[in-house]
Residue frames as qw, qx, qy, qz and C-alpha x, y, z in Angstrom:
[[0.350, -0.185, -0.473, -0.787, 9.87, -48.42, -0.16],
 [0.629, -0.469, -0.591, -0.185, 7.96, -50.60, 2.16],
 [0.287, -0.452, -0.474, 0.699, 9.09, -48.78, 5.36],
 [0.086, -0.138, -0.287, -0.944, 8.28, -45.59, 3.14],
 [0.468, -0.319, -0.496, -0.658, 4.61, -47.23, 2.92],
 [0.562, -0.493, -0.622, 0.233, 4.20, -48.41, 6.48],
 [0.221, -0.259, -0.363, 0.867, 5.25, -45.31, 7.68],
 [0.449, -0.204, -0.137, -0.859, 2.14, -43.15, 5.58],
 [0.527, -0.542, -0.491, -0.433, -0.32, -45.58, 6.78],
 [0.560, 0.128, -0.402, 0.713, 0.77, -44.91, 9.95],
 [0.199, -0.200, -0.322, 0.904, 0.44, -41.72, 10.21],
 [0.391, -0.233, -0.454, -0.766, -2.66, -41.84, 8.56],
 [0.519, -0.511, -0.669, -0.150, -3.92, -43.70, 10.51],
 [0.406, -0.303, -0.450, 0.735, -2.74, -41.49, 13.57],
 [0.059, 0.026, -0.126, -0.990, -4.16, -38.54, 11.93],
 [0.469, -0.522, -0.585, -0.406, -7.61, -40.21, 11.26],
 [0.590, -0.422, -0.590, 0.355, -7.36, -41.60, 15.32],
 [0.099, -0.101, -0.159, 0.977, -6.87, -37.47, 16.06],
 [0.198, -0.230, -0.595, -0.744, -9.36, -36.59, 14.06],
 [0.582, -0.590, -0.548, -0.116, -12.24, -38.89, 15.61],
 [0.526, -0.265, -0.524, 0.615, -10.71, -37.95, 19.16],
 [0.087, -0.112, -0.176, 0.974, -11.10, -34.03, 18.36],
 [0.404, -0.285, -0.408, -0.767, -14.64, -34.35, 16.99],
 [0.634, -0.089, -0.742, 0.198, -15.44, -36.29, 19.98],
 [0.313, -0.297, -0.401, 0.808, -14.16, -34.09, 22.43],
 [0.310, -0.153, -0.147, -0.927, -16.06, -30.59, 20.41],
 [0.582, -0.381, -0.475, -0.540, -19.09, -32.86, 20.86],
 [0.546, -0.483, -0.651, 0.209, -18.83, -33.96, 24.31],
 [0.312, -0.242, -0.379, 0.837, -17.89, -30.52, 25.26],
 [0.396, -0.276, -0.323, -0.814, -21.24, -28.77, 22.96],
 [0.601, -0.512, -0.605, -0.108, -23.32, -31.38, 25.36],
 [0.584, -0.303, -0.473, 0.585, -21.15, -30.61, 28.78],
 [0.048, 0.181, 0.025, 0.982, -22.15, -26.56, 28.29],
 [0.469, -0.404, -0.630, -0.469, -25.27, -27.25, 28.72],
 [0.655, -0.448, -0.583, 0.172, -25.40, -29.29, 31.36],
 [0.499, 0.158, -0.221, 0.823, -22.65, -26.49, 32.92],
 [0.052, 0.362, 0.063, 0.929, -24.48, -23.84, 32.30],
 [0.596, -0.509, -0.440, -0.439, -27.92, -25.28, 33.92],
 [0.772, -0.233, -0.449, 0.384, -25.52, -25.87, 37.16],
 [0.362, 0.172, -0.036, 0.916, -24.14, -22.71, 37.09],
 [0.346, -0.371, -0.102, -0.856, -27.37, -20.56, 36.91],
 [0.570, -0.508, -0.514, -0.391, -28.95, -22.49, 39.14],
 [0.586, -0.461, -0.263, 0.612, -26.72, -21.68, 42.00],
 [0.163, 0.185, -0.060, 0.967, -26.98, -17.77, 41.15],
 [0.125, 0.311, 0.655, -0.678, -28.95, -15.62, 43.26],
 [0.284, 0.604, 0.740, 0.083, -32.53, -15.19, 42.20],
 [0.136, 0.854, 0.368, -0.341, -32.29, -11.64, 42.34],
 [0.310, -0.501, 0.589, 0.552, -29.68, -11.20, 39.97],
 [0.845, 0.385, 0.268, -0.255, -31.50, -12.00, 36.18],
 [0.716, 0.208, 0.482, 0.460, -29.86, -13.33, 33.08],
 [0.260, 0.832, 0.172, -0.459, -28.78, -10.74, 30.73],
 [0.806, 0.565, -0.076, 0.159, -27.31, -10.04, 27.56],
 [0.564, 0.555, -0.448, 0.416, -23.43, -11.05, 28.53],
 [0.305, -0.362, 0.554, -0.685, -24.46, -11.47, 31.90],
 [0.804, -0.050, -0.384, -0.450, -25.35, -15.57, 31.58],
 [0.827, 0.012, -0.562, 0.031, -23.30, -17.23, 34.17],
 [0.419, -0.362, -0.602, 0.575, -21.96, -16.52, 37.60],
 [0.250, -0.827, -0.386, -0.324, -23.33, -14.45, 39.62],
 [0.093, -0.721, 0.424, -0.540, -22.11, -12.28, 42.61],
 [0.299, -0.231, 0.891, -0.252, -22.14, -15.43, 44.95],
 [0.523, -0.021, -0.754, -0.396, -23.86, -18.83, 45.03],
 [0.463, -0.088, 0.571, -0.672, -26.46, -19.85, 47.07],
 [0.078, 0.102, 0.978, 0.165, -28.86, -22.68, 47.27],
 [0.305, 0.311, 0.275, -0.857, -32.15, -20.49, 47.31],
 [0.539, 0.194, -0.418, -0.705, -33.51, -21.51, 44.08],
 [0.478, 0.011, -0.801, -0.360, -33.64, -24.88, 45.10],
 [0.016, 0.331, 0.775, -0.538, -35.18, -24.52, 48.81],
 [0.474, 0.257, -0.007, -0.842, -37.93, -21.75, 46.39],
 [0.582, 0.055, -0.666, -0.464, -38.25, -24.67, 43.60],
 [0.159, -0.143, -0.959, 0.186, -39.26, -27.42, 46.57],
 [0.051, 0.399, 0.652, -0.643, -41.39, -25.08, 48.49],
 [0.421, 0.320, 0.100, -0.843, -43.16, -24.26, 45.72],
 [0.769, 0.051, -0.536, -0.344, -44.22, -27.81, 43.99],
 [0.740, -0.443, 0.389, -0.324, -44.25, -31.08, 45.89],
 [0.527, 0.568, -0.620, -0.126, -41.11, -32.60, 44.73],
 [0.299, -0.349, 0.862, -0.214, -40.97, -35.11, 47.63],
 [0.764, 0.271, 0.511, -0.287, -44.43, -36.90, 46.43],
 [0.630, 0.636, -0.346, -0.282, -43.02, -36.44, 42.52],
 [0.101, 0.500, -0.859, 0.038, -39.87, -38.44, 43.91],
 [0.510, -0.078, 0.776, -0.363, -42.24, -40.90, 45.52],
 [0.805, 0.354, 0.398, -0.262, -44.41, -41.68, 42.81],
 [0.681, 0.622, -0.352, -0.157, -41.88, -41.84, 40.15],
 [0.009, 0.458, -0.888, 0.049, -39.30, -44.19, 42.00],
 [0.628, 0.101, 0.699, -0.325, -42.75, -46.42, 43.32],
 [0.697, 0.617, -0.091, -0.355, -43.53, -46.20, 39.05],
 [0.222, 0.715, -0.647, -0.145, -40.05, -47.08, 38.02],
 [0.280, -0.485, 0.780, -0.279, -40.06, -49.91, 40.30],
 [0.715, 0.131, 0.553, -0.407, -42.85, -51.26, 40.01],
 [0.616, 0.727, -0.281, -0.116, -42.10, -51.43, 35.65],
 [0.189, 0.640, -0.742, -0.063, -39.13, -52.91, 36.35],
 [0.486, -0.206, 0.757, -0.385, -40.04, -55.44, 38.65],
 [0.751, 0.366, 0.489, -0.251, -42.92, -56.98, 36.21],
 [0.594, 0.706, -0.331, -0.196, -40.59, -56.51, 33.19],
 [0.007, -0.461, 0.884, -0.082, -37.62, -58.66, 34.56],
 [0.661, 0.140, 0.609, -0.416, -40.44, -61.15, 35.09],
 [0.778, 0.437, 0.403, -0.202, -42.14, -61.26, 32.09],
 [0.443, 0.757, -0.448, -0.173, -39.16, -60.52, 29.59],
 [0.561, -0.440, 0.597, -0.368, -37.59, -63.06, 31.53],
 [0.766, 0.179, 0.610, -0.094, -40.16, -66.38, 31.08],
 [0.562, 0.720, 0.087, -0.398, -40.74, -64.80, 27.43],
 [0.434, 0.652, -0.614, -0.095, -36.92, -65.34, 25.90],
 [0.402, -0.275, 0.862, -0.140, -36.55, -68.09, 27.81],
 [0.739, 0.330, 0.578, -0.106, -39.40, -69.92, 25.64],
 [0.559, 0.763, -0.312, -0.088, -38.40, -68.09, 22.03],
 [0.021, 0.651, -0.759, -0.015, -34.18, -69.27, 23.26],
 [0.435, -0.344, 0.735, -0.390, -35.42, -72.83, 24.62],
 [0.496, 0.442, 0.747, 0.024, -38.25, -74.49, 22.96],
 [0.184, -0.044, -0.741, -0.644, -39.60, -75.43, 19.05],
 [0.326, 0.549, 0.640, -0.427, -43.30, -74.66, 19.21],
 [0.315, 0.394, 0.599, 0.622, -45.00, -74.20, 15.67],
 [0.115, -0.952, -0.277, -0.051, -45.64, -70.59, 15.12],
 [0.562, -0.663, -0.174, 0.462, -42.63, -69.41, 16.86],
 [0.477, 0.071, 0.198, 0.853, -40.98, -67.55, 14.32],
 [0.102, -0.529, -0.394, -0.745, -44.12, -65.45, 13.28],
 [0.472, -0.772, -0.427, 0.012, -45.09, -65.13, 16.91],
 [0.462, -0.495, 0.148, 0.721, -41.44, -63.40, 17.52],
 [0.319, 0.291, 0.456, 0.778, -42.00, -61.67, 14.42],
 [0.241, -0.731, -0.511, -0.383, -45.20, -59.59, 16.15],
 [0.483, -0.716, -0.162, 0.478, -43.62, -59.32, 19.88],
 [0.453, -0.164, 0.223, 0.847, -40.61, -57.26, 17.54],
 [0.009, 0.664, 0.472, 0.579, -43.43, -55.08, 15.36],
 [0.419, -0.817, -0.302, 0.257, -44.25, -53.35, 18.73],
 [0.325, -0.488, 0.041, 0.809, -40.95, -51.39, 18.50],
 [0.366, 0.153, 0.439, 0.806, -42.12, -50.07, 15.21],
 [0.100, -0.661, -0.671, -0.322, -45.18, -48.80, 16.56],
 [0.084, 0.568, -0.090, 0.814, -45.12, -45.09, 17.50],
 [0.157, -0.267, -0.689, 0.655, -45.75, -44.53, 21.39],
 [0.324, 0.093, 0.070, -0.939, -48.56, -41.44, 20.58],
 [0.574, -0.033, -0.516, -0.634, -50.80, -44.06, 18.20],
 [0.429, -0.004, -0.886, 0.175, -51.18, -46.28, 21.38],
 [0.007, -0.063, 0.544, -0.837, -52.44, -43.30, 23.46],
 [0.608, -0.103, 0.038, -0.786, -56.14, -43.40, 22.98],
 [0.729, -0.151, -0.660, -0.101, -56.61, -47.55, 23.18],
 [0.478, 0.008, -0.634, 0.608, -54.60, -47.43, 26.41],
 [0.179, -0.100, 0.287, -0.936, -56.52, -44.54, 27.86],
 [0.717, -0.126, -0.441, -0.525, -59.55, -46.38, 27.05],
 [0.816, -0.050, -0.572, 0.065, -58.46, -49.48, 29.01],
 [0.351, -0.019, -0.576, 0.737, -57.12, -47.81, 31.60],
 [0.455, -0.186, 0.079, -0.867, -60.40, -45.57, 32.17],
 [0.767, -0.009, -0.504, -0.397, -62.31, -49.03, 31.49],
 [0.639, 0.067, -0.670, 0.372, -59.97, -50.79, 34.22],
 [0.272, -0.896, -0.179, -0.301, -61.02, -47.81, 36.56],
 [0.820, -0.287, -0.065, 0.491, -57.17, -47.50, 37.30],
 [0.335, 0.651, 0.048, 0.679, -56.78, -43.49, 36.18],
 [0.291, -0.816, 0.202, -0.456, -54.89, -41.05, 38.23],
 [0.837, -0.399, 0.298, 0.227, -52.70, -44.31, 40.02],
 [0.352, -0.487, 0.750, 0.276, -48.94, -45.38, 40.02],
 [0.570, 0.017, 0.818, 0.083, -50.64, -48.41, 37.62],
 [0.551, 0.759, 0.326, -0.120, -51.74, -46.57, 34.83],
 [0.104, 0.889, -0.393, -0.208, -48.79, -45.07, 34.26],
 [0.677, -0.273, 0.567, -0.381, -47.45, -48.67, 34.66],
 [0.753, 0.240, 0.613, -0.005, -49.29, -51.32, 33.05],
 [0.649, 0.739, -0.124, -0.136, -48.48, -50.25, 29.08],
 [0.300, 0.816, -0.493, 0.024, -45.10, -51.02, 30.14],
 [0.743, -0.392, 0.522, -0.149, -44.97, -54.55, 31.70],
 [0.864, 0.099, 0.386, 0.308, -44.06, -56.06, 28.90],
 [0.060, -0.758, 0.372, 0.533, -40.84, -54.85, 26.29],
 [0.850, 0.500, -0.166, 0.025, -40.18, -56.34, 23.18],
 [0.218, 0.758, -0.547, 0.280, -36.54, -54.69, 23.37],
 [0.528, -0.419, 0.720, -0.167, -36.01, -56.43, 27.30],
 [0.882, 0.102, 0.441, -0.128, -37.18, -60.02, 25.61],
 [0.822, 0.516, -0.192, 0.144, -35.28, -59.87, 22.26],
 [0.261, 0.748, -0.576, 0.200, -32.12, -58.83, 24.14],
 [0.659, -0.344, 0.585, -0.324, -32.56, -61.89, 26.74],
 [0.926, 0.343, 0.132, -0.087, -33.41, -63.98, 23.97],
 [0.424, 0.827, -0.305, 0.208, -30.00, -62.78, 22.26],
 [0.185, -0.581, 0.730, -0.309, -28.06, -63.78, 25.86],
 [0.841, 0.003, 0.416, -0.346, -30.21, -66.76, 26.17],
 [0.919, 0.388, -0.059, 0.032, -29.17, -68.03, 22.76],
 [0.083, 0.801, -0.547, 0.230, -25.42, -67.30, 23.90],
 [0.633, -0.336, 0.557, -0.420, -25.40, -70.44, 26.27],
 [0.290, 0.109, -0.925, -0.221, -23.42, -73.56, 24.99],
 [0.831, -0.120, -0.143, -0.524, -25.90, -75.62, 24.72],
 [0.520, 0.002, -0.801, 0.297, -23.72, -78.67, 26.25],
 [0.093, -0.110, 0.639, -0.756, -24.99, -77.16, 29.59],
 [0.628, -0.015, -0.232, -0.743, -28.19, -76.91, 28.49],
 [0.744, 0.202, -0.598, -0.218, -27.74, -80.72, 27.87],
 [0.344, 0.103, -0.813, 0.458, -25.98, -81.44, 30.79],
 [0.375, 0.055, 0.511, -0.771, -28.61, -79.59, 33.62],
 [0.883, -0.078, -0.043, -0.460, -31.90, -81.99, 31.56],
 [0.581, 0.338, -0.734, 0.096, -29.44, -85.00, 32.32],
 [0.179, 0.193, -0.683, 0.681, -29.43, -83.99, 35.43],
 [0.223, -0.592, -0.773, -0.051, -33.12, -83.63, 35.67],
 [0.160, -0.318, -0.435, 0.827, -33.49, -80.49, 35.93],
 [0.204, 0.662, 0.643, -0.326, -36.77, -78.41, 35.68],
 [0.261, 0.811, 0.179, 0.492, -37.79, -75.68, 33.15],
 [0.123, -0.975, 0.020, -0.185, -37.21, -73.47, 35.99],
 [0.788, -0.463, 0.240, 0.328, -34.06, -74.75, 37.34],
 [0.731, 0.263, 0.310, 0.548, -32.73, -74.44, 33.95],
 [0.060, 0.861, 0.208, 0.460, -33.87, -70.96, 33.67],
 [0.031, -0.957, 0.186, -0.220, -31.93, -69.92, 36.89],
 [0.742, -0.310, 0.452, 0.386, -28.81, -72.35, 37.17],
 [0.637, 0.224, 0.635, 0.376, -28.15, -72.12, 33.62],
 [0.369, 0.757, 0.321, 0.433, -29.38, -69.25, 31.40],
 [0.138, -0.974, -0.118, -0.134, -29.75, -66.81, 33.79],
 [0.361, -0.845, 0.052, 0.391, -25.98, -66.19, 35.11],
 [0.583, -0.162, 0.340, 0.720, -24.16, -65.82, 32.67],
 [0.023, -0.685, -0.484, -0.543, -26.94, -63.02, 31.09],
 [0.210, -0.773, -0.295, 0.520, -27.11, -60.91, 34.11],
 [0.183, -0.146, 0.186, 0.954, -24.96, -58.36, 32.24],
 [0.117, -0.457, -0.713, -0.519, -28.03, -58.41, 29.49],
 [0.330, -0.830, -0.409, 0.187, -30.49, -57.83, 32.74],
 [0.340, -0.518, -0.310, 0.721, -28.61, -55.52, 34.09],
 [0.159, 0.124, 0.360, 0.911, -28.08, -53.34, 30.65],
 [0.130, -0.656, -0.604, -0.434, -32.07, -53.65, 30.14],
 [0.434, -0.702, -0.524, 0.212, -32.87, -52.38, 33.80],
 [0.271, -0.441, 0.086, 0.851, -30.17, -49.29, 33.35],
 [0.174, -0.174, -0.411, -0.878, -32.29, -48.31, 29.92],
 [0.334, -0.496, -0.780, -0.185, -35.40, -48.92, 31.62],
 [0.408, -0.628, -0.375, 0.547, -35.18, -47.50, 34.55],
 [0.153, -0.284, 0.194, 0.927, -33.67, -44.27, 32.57],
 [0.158, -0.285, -0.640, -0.696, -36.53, -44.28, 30.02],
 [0.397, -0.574, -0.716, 0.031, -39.42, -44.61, 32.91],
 [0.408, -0.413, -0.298, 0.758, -37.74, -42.06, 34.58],
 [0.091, -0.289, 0.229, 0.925, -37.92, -39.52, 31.81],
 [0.073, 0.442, 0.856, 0.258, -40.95, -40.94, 30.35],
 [0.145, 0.220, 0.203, -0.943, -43.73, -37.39, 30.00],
 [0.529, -0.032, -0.211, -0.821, -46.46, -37.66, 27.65],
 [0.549, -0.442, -0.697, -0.131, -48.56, -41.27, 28.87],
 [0.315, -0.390, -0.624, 0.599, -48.18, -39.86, 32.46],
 [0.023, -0.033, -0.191, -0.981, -48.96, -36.77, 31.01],
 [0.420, -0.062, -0.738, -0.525, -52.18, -38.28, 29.45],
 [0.647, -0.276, -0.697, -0.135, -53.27, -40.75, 32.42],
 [0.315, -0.379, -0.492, 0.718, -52.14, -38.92, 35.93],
 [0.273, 0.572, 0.243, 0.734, -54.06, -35.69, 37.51],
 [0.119, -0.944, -0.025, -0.306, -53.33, -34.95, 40.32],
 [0.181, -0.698, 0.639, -0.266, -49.94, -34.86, 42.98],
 [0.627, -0.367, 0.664, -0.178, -50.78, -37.95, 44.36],
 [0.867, 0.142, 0.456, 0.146, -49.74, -40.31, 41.31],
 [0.115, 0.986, -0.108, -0.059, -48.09, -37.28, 39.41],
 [0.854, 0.018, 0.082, 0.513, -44.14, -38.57, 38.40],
 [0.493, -0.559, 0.109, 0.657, -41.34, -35.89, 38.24],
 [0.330, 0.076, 0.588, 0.735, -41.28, -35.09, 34.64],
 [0.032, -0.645, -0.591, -0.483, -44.94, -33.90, 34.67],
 [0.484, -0.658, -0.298, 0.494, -44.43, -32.60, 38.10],
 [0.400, -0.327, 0.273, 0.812, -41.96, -30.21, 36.32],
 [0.027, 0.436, 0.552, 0.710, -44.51, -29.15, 33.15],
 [0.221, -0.855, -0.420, -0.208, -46.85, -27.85, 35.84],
 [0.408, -0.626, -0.211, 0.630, -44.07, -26.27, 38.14],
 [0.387, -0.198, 0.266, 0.860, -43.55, -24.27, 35.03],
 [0.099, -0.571, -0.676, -0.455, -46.89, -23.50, 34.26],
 [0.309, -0.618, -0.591, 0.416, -46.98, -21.01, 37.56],
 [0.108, -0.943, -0.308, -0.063, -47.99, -17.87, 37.72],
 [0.223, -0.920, 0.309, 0.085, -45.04, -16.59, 39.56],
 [0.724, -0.202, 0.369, 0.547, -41.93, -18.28, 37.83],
 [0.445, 0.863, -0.076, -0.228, -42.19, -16.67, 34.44],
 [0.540, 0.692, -0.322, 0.355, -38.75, -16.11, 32.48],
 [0.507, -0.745, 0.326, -0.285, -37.42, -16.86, 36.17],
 [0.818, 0.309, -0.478, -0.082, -34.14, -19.42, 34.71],
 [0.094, 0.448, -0.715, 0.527, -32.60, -19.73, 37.73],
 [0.756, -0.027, 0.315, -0.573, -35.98, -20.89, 39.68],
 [0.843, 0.391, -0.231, -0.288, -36.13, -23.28, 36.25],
 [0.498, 0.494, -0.710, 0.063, -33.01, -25.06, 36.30],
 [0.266, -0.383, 0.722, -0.510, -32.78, -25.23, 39.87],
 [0.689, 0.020, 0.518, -0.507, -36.01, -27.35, 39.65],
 [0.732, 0.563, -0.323, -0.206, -34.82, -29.02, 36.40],
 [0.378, 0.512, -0.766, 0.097, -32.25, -30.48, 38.13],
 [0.666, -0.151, 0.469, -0.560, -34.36, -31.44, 41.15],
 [0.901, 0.282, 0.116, -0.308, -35.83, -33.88, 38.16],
 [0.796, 0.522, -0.305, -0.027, -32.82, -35.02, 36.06],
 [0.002, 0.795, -0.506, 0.335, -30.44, -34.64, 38.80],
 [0.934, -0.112, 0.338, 0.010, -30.54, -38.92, 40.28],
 [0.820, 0.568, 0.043, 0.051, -30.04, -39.92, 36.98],
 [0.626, 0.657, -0.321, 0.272, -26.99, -38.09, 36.47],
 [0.264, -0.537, 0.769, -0.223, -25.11, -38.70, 39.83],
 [0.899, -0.197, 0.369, -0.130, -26.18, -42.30, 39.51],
 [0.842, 0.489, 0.006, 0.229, -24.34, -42.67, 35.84],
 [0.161, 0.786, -0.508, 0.313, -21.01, -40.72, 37.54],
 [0.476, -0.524, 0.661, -0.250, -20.88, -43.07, 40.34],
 [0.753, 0.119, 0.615, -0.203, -21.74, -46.19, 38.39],
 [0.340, 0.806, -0.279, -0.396, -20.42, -45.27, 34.91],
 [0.058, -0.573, 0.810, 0.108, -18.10, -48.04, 34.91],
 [0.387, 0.206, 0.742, -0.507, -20.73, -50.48, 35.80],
 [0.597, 0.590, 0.183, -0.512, -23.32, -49.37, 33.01],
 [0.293, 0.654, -0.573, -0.398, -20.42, -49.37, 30.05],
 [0.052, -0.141, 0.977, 0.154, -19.52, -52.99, 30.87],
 [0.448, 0.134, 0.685, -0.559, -23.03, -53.91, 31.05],
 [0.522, 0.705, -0.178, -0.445, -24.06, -52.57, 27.33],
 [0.031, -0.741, 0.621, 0.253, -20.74, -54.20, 26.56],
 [0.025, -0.269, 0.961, 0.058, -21.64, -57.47, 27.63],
 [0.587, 0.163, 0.481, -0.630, -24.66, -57.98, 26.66],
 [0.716, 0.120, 0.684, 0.073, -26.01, -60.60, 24.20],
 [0.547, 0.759, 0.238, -0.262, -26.00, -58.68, 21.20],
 [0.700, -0.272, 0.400, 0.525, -23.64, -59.18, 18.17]]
């Protein structure tokens, strides 16, 4: 009787462990069509169109669409101002997300709970209801139509700071103890002490950061107008706004991937890398 009953759960539980595995797979393979298909057409010849039952190779493959999509927007300045954008966001977030959990993880300062209670409200606040103050302040700051408008709204993160905090509070505190024994400084502590064993944390933030900034459309949308501060994502809303592309999906993709197309070789070559990062990050 009890081998009887070890053997159903068992194989229940194998059957569940199928289960999840085949819904899994349908769903990674409903996303991977997609992606397929946008790969596919964009390597078919231009003069060739989509038709009904006529959606995926073509009589050969060629790279035309994507020497037409360059030469007809200015995807080298899009790349420029959205990596100088990215960077620059990232740079002044690791900073200030940084100092920020370090004081919430470190020091007892009256207030502190209800002051972390406000930095965390931010995430609850829609991105659109922010757009007219910000535009204000950025007109006001006389900083429209730059890399820094696009920018500044985003130097500070709640998210980066609570998840630092979160690694920050991870950190036996015997060290803690031991490095002010030693005399060491606020800042010493902060990078002898918190900070390595939290990289993962960093790193995680800077891989969603960097991926959000990247893809980021309606503030740039909002605050950039013309090429020369212009990011990749809007770059793309106007390449598709021409005259001569129309219903042209081959033209489309080609230059769709132009835009999305870092991103996703960076997460194939680095995939491993990202997972642990998420993995090991302060959150429980």
């Amino acid at each position: 009787m009890v081998i009887s009953h070890v053997g159903r759960r068992t194989w229940r539980a194998r059957l569940t462990s199928a289960l999840l595995s085949g819904i899994t797979i349908a769903w990674a393979l409903s996303w991977a069509a997609i992606v397929v298909w946008a790969i596919v057409v964009s390597f078919r010849p231009e003069a060739e169109p989509l038709g009904r039952g006529d959606v995926w190779f073509g009589s050969r493959l060629t790279l035309e669409n994507y020497q037409r999509a360059w030469s007809l927007a200015p995807f080298g300045r899009y790349y420029i101002n959205t990596i100088a954008i990215v960077v620059i966001i990232l740079a002044v977030q690791v900073v200030t997300i940084t100092l920020a959990a370090f004081a919430f993880a470190h020091y007892r300062f009256p207030g502190q709970r209800v002051l972390f209670f406000f930095i965390l409200l931010q995430l609850m606040i829609p991105t659109a209801a922010l757009l007219a103050p910000n535009f204000a302040t950025i007109r006001r700051l006389g900083l429209f139509d730059t890399w820094f408008a696009v920018a500044i709204p985003y130097f500070g993160s709640a998210f980066g700071m609570f998840l630092m905090r979160q690694a920050f509070l991870e950190v036996p505190r015997d060290l803690v103890d031991a490095g002010l024994m030693d005399g060491c400084t606020w800042w010493q502590l902060l990078r002898h002490v918190y900070m390595p064993p939290s990289y993962p944390s960093l790193v995680a933030f800077a891989i969603s950061s960097v991926s959000w900034h990247w893809n980021e459309f309606l503030w740039p949308l909002v605050v950039t107008l013309t090429e020369r501060s212009r990011p990749l994502t809007v770059g793309l809303a106007r390449f598709t706004q021409l005259g001569e592309i129309g219903a042209r999906w081959q033209l489309l993709m080609a230059a769709t991937l132009l835009v999305a197309g870092p991103l996703f070789i960076a997460f194939l070559l680095f995939q491993r890398r990202f997972i642990q990062s998420f993995l090991h990050t302060g959150l429980k």
